[in-house]
C-alpha atoms as an extended CHARMM CRD file, in Angstrom:
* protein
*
       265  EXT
         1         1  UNK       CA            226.1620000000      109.8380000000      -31.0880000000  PROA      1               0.0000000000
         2         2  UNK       CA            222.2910000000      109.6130000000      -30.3070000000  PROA      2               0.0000000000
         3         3  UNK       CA            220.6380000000      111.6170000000      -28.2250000000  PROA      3               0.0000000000
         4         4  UNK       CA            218.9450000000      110.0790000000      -24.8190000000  PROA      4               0.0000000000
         5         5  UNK       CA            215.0980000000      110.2590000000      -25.0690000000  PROA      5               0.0000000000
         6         6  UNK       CA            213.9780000000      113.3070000000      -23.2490000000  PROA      6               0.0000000000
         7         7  UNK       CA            211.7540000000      112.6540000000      -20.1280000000  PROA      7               0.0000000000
         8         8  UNK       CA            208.7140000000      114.1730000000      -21.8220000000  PROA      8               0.0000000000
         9         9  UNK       CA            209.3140000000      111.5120000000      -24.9870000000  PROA      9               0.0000000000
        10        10  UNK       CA            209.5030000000      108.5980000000      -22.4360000000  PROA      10              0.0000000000
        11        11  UNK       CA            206.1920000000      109.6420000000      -21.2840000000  PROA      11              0.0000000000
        12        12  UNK       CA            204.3640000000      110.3690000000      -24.1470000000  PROA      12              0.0000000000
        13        13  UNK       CA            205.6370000000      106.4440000000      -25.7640000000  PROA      13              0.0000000000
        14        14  UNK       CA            204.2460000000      105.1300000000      -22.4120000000  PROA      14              0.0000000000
        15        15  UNK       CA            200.7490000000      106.8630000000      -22.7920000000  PROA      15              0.0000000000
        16        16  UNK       CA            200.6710000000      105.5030000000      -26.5290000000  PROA      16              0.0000000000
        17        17  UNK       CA            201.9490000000      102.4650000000      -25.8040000000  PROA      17              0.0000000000
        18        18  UNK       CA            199.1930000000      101.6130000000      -22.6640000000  PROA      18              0.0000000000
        19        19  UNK       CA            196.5060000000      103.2900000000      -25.0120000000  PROA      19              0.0000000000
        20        20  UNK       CA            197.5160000000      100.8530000000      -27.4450000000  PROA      20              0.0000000000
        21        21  UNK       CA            197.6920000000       97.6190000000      -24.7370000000  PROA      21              0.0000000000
        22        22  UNK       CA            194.1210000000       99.3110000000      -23.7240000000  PROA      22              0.0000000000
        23        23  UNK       CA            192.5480000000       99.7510000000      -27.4660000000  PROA      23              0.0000000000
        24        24  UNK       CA            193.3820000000       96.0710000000      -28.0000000000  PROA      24              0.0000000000
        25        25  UNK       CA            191.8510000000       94.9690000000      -24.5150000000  PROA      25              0.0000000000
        26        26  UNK       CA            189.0790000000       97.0990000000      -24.0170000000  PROA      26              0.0000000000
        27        27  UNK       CA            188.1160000000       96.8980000000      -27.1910000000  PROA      27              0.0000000000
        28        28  UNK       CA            188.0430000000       92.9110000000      -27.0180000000  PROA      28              0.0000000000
        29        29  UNK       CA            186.2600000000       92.4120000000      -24.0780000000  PROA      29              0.0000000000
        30        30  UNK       CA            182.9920000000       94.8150000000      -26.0170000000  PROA      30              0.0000000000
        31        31  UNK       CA            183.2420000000       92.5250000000      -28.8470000000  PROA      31              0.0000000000
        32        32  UNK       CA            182.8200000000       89.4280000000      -26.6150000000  PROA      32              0.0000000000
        33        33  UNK       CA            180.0310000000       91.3680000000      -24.2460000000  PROA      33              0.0000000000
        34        34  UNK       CA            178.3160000000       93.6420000000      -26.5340000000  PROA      34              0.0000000000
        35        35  UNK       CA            177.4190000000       91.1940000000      -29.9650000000  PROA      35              0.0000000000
        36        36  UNK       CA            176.0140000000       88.3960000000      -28.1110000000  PROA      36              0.0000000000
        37        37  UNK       CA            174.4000000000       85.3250000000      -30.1200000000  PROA      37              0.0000000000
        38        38  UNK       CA            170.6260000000       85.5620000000      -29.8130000000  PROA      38              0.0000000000
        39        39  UNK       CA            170.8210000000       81.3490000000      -30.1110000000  PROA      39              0.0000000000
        40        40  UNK       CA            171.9420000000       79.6220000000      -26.8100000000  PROA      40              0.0000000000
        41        41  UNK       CA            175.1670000000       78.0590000000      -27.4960000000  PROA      41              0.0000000000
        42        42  UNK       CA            176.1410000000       79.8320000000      -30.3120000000  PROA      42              0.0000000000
        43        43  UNK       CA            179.1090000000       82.0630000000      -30.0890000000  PROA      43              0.0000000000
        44        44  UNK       CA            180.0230000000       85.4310000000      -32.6930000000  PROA      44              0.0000000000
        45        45  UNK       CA            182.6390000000       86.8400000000      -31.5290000000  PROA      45              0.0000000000
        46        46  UNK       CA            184.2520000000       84.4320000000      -29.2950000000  PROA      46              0.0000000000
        47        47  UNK       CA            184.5400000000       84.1160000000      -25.5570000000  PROA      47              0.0000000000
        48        48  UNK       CA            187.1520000000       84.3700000000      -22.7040000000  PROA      48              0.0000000000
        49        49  UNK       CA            189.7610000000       82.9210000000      -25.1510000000  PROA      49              0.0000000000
        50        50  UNK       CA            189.6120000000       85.8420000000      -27.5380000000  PROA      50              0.0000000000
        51        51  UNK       CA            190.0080000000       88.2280000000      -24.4140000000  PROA      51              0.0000000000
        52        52  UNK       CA            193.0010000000       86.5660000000      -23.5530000000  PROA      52              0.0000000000
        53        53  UNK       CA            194.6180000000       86.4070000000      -26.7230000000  PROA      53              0.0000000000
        54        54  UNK       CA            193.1710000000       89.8660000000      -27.3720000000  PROA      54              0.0000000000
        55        55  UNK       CA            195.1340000000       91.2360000000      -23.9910000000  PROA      55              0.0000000000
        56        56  UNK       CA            197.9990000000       89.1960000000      -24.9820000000  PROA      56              0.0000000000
        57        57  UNK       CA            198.7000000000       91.2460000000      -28.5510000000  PROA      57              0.0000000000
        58        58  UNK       CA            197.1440000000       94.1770000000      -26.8820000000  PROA      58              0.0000000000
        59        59  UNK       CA            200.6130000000       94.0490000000      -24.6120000000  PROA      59              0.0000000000
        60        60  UNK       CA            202.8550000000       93.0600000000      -27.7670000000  PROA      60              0.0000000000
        61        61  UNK       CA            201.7500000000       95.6040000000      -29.7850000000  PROA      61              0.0000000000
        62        62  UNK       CA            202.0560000000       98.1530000000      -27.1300000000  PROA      62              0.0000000000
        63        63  UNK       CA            205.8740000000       97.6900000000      -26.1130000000  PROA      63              0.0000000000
        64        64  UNK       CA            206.4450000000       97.1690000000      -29.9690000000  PROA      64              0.0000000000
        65        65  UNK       CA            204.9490000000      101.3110000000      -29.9560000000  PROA      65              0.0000000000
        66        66  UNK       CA            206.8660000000      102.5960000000      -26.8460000000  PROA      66              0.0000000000
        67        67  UNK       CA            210.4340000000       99.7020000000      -26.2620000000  PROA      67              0.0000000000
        68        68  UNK       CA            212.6520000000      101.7430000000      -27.6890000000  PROA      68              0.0000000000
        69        69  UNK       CA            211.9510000000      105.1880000000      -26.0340000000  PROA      69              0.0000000000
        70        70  UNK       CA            211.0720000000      104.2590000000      -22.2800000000  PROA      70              0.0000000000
        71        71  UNK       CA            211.5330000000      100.5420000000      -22.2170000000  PROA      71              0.0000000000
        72        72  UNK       CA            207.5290000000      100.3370000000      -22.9230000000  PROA      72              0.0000000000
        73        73  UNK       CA            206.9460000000       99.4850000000      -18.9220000000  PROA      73              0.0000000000
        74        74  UNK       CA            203.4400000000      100.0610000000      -19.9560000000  PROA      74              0.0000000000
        75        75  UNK       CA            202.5260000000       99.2800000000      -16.1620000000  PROA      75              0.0000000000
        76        76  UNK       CA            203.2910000000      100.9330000000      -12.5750000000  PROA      76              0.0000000000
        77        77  UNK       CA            204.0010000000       97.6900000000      -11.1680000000  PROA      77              0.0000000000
        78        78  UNK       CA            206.5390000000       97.0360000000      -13.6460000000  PROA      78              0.0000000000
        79        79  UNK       CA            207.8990000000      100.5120000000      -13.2880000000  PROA      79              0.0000000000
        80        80  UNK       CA            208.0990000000      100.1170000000       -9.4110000000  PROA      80              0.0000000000
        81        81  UNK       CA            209.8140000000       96.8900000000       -9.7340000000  PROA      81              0.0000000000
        82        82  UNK       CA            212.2550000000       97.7540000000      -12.1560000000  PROA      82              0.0000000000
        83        83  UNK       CA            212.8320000000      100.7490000000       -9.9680000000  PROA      83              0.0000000000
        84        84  UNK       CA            213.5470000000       98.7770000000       -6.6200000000  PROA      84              0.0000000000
        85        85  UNK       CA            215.5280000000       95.9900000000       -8.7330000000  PROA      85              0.0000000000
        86        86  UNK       CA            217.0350000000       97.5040000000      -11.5860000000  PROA      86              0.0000000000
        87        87  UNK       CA            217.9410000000      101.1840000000      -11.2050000000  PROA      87              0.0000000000
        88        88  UNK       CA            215.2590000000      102.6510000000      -12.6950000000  PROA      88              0.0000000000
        89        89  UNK       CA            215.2550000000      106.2580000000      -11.3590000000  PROA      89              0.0000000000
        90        90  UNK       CA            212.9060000000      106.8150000000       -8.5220000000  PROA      90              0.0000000000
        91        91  UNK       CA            211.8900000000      110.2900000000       -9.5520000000  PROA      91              0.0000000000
        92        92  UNK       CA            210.7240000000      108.6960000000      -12.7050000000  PROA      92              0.0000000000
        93        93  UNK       CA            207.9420000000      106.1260000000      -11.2850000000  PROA      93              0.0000000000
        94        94  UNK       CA            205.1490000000      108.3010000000      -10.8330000000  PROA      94              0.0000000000
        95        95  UNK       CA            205.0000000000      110.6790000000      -14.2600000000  PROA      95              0.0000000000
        96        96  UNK       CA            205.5720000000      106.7150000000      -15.7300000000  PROA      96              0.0000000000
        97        97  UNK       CA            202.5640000000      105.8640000000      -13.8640000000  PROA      97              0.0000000000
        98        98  UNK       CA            200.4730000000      108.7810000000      -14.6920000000  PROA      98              0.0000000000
        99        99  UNK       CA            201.4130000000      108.5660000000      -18.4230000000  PROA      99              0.0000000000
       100       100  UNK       CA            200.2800000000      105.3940000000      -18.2300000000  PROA      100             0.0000000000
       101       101  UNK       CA            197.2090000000      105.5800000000      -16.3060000000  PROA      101             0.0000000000
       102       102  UNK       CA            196.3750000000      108.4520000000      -18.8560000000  PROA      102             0.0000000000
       103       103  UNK       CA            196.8310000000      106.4140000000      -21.7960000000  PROA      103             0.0000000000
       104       104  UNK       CA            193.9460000000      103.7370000000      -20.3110000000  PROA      104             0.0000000000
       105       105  UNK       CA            191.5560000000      106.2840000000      -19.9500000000  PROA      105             0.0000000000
       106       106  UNK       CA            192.2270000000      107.4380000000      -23.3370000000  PROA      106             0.0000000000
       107       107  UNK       CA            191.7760000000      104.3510000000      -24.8010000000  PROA      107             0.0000000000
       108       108  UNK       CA            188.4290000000      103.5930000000      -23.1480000000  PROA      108             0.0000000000
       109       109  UNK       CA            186.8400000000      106.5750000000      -24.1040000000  PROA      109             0.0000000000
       110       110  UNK       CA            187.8830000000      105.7260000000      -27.3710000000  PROA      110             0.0000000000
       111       111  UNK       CA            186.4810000000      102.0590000000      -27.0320000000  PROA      111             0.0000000000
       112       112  UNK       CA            183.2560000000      103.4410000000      -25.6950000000  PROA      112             0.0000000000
       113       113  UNK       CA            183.1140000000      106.5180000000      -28.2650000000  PROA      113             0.0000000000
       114       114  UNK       CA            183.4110000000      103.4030000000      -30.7450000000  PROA      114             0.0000000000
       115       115  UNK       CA            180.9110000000      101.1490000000      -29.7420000000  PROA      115             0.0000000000
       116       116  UNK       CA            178.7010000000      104.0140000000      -28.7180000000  PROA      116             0.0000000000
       117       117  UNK       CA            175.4260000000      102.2710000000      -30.3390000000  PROA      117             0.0000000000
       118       118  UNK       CA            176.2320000000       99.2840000000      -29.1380000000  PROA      118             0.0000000000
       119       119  UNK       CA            175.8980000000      100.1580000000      -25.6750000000  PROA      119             0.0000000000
       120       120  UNK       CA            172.9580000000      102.1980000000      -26.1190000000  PROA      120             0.0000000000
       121       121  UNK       CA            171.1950000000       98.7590000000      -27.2970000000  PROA      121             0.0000000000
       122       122  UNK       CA            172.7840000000       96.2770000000      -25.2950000000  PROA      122             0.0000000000
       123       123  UNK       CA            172.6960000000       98.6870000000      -21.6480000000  PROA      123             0.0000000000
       124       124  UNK       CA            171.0220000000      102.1210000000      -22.3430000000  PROA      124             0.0000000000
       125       125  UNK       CA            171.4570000000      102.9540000000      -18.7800000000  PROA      125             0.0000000000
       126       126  UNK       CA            175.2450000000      101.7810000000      -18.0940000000  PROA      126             0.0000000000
       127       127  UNK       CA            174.1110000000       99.3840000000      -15.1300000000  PROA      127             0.0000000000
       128       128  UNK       CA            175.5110000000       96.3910000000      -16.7130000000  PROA      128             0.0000000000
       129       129  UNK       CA            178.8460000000       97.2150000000      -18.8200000000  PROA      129             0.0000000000
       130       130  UNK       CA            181.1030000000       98.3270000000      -16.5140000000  PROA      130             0.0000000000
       131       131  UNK       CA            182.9100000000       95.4400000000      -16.7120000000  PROA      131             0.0000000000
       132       132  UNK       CA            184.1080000000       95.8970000000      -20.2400000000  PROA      132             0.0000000000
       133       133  UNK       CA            186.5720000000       98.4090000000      -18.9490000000  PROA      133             0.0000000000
       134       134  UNK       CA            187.5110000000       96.7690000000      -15.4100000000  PROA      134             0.0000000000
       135       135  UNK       CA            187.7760000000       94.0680000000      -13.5310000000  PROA      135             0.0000000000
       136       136  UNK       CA            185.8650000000       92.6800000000      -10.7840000000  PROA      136             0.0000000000
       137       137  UNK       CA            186.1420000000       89.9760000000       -8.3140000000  PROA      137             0.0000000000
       138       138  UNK       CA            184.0980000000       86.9080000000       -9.2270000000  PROA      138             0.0000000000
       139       139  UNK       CA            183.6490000000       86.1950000000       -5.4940000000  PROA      139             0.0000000000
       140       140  UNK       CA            182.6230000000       89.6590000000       -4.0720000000  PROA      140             0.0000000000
       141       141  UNK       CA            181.9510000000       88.0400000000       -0.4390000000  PROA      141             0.0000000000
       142       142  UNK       CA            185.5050000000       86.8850000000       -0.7190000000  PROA      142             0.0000000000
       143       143  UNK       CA            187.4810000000       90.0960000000       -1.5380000000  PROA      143             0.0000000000
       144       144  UNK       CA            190.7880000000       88.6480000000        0.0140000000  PROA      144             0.0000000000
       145       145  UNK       CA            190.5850000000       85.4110000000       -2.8510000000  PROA      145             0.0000000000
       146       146  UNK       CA            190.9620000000       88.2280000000       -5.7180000000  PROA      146             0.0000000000
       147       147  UNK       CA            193.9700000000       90.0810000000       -3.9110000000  PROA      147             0.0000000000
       148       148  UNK       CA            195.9300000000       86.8230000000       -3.9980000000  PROA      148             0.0000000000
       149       149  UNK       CA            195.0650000000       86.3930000000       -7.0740000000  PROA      149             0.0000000000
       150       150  UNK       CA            196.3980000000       89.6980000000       -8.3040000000  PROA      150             0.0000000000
       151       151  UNK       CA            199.5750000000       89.0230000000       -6.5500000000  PROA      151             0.0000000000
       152       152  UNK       CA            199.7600000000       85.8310000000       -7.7900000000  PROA      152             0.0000000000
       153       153  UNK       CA            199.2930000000       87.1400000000      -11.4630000000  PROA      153             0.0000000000
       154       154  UNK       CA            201.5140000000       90.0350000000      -11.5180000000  PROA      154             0.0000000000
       155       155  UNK       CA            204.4590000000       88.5160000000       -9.2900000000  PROA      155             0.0000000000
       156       156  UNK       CA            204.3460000000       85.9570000000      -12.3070000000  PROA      156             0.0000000000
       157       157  UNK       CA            204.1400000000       88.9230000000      -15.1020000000  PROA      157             0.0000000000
       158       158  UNK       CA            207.3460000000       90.7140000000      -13.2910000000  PROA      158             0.0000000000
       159       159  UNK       CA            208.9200000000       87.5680000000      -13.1330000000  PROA      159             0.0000000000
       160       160  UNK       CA            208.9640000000       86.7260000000      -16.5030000000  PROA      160             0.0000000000
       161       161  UNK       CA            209.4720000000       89.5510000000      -17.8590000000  PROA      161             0.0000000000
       162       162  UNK       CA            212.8250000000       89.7520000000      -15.6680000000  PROA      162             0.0000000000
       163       163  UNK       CA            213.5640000000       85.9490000000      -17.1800000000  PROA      163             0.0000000000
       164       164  UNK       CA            212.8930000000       86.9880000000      -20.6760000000  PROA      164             0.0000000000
       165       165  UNK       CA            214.9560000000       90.6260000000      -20.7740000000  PROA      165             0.0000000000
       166       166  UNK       CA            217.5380000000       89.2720000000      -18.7640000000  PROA      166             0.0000000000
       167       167  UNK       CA            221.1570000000       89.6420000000      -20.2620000000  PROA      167             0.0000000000
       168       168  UNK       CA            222.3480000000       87.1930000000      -18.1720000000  PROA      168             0.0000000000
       169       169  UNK       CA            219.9550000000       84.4840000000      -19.5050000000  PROA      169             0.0000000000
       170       170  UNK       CA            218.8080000000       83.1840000000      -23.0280000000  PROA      170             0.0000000000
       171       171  UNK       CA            216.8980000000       86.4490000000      -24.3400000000  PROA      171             0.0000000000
       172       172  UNK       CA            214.9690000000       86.0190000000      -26.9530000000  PROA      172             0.0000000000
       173       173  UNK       CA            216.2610000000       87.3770000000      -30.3470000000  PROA      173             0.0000000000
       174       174  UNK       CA            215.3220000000       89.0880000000      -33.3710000000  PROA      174             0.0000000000
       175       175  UNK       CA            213.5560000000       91.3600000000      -31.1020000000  PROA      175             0.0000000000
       176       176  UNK       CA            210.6850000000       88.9340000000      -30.4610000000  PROA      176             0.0000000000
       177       177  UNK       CA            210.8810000000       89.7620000000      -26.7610000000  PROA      177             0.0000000000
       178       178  UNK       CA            207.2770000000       91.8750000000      -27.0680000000  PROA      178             0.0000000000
       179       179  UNK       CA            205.8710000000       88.7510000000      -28.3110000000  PROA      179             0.0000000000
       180       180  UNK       CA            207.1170000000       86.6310000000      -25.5560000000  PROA      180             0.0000000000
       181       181  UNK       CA            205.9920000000       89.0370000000      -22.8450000000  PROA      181             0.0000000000
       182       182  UNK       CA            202.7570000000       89.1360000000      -24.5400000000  PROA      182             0.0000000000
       183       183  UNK       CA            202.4030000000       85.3780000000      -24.7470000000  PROA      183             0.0000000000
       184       184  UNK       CA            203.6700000000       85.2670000000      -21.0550000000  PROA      184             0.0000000000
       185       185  UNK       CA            199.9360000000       87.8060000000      -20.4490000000  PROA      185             0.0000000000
       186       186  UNK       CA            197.6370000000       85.2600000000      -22.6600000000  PROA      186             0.0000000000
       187       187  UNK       CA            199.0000000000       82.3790000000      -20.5890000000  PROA      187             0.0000000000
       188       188  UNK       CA            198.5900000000       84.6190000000      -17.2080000000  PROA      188             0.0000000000
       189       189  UNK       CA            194.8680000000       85.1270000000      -18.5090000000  PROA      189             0.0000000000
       190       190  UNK       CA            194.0460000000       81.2510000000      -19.1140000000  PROA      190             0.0000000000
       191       191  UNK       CA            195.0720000000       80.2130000000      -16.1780000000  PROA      191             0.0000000000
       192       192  UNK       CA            194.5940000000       83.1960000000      -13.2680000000  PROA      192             0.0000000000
       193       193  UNK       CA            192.0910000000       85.1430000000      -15.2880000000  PROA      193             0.0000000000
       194       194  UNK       CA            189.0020000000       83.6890000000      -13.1490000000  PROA      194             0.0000000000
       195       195  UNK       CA            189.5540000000       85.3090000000       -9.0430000000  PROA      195             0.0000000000
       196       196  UNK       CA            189.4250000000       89.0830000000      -10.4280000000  PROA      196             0.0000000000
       197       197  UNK       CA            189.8770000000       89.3610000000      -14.3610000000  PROA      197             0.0000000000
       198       198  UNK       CA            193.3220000000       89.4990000000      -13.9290000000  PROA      198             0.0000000000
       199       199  UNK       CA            193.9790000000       93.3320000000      -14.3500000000  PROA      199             0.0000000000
       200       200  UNK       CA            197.7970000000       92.5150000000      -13.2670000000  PROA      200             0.0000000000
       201       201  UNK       CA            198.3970000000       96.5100000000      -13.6620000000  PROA      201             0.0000000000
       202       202  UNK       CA            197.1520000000       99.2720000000      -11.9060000000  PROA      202             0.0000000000
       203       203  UNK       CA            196.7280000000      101.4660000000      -15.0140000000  PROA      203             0.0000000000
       204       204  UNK       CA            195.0620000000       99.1450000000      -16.7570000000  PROA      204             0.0000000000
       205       205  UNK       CA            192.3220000000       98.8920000000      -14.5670000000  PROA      205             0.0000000000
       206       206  UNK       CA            192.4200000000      102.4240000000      -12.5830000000  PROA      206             0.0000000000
       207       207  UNK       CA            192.6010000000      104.6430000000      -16.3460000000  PROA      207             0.0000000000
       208       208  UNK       CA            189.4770000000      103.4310000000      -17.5860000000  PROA      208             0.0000000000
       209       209  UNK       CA            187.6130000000      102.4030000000      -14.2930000000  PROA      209             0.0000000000
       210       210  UNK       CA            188.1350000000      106.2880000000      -13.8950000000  PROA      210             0.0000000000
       211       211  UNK       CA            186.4980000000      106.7340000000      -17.4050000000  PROA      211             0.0000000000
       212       212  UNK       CA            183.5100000000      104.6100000000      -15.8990000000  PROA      212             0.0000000000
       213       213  UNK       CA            183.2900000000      106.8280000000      -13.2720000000  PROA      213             0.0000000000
       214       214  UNK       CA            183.0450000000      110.1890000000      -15.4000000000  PROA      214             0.0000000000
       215       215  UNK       CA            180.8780000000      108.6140000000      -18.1590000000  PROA      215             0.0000000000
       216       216  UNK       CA            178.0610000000      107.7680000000      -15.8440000000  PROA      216             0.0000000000
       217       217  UNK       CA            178.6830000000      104.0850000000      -15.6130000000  PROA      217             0.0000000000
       218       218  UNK       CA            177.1170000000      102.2650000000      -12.9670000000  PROA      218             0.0000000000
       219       219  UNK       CA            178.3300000000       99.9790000000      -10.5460000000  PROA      219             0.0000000000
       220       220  UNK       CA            182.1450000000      100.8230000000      -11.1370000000  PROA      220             0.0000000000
       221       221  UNK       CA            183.6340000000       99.7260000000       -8.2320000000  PROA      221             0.0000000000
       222       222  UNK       CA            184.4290000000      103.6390000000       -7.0740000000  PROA      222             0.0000000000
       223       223  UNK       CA            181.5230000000      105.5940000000       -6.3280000000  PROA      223             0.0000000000
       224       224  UNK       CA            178.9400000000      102.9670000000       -6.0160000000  PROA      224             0.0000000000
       225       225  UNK       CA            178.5920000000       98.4390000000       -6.1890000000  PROA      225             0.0000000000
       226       226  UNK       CA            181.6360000000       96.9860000000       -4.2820000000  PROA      226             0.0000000000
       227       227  UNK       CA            184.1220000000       99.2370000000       -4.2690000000  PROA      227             0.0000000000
       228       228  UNK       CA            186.7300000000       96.9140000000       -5.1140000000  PROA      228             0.0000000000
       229       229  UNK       CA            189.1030000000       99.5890000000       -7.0340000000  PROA      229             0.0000000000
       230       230  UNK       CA            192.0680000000       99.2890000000       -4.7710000000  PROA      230             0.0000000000
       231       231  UNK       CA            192.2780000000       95.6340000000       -5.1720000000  PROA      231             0.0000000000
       232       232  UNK       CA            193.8930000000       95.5940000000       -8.4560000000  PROA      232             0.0000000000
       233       233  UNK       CA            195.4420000000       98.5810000000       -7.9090000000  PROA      233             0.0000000000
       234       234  UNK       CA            197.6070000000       97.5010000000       -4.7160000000  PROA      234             0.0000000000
       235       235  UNK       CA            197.6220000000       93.9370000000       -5.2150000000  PROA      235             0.0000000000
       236       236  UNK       CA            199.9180000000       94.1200000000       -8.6100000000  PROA      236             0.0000000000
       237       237  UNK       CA            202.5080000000       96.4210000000       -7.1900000000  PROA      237             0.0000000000
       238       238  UNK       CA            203.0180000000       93.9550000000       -3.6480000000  PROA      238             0.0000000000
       239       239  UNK       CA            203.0740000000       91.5490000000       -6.5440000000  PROA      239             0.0000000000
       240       240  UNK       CA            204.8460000000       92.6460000000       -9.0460000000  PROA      240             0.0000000000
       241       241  UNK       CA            207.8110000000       93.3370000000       -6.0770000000  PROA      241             0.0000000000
       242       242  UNK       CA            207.3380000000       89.7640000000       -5.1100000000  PROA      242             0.0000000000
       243       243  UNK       CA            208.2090000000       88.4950000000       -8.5110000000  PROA      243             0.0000000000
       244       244  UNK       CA            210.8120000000       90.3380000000       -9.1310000000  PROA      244             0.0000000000
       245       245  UNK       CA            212.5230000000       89.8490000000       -5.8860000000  PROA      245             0.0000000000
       246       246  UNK       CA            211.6550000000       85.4560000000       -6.1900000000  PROA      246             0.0000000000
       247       247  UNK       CA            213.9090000000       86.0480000000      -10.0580000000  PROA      247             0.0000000000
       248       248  UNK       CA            216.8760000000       88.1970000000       -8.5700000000  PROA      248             0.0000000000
       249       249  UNK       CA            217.2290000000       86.0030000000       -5.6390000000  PROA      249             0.0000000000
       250       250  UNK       CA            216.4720000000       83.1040000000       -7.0160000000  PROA      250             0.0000000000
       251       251  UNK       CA            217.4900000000       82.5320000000      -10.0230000000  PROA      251             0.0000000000
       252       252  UNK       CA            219.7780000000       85.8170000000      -11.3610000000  PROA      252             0.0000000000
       253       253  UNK       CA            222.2730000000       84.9960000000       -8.6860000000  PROA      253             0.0000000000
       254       254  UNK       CA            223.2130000000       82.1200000000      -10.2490000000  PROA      254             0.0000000000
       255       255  UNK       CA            223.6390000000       83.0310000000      -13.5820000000  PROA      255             0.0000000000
       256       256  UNK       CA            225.6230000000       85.8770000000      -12.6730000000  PROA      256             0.0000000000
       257       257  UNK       CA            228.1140000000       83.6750000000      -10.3700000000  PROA      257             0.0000000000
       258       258  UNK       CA            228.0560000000       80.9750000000      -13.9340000000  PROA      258             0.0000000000
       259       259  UNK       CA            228.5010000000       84.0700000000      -15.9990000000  PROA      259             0.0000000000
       260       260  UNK       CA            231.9640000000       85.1670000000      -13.8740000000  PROA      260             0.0000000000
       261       261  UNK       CA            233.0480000000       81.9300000000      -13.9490000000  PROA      261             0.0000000000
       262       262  UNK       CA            232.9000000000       81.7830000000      -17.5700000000  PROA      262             0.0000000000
       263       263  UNK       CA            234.5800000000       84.6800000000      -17.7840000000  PROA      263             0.0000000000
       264       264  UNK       CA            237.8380000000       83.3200000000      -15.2600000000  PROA      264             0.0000000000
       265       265  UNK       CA            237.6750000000       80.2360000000      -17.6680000000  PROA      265             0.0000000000
């Protein structure tokens, strides 16, 4: 019989697997910012596609690290909802959520240790690049148009990710479910990625905005600019409650009344 995966393994895949999800994002988003073409029109390293696909298998490859050990959550507003809707224990949300904000900050020290030279060419005094690391609202006069849009984003993430790792449903198989979940973030990106760079996790976007803050960057959205940090941090877990409750009442319901009927037939 196998042993249950102590609490202190549970946290430790959930810090690699976010400073994997973060590696993979972070690092994406410098690529994109920090090589720019010096010809107008001409694109190196890509654009807003690559950072979607980027944060897309930046999410795969992370619950492919941490799945089998904590159920690679990977994000507090995923860990909240699973809490409220599927029994995840309560005492367990916040050293989830501090693994996994820990693993973000991590990771974009790393990213920034990396491209070190980079930024001392492109933005020698750290005025410019915050962004690389966090998200901002595009509209900053309109603060309210990026909450919604958080909401929006993660109440779809939760949503689907309930669809897709639901018993009751058609789960995928062949344990492609990572790459489903991380296709669900790439299509997430295209279409809501505009309002506030869809962060659509708290860690994500709190871990290394926090790294901003300590490595002098600035403009961060904490200690000076807009101060827009809360946004995507409260935003994704009212969303990510939303979407899970619009699945359970919606649509599990169902398939568990279909599923007992089967089972009378």
């Amino acid at each position: 019989m196998k042993e249950k995966p102590t609490l202190l393994a549970e946290l430790l895949a959930e810090f690699l697997g976010t400073l994997v999800l973060i590696l993979f994002g972070n690092g994406v988003v410098a690529m994109v910012v920090l090589f720019p073409s010096k010809n107008p029109g001409e694109v190196i390293h890509g654009g807003f596609t690559n950072i979607t696909l980027g944060w897309g298998l930046g999410v795969t490859m992370g619950i492919y690290v941490a799945g089998k050990i904590s159920g690679a959550h990977l994000n507090p507003a995923v860990t909240l909802s699973l809490a409220a809707f599927r029994g995840f224990p309560w005492r367990k949300v916040l050293p989830y959520s501090l693994a996994q904000t820990a693993g973000a900050f991590v990771a974009a020290a790393l990213v920034y240790w990396n491209y070190l030279p980079a930024f001392r060419q492109t933005d020698p005094l750290l005025e410019r690049t915050a962004g690389i690391f966090t998200t901002f609202p595009a509209f900053p006069a309109f603060p309210q148009a990026g909450f919604l849009d958080q909401v929006i984003g993660t109440g779809l993430l939760v949503l689907l990710v309930l669809a897709i790792t639901d018993e009751f449903n058609a789960p995928p198989g062949a344990n492609l479910t990572p790459l489903m979940i991380g296709l669900v973030v790439v299509a997430i990106g295209i279409s809501f990625g505009g309002m506030h760079g869809y962060a659509i996790n708290p860690a994500r976007d709190l871990g290394p905005r926090l790294f901003t803050v300590v490595a002098g960057f600035r403009n961060n959205g904490i200690t000076d600019g807009t101060r827009v940090w809360w946004v995507p941090v409260v935003a994704p877990l009212i969303g990510g409650l939303i979407g899970a409750a619009v699945y359970d009442w919606g649509i599990r319901r169902f398939l568990r009344g279909a599923v007992d009927v089967q089972a009378e037939n």
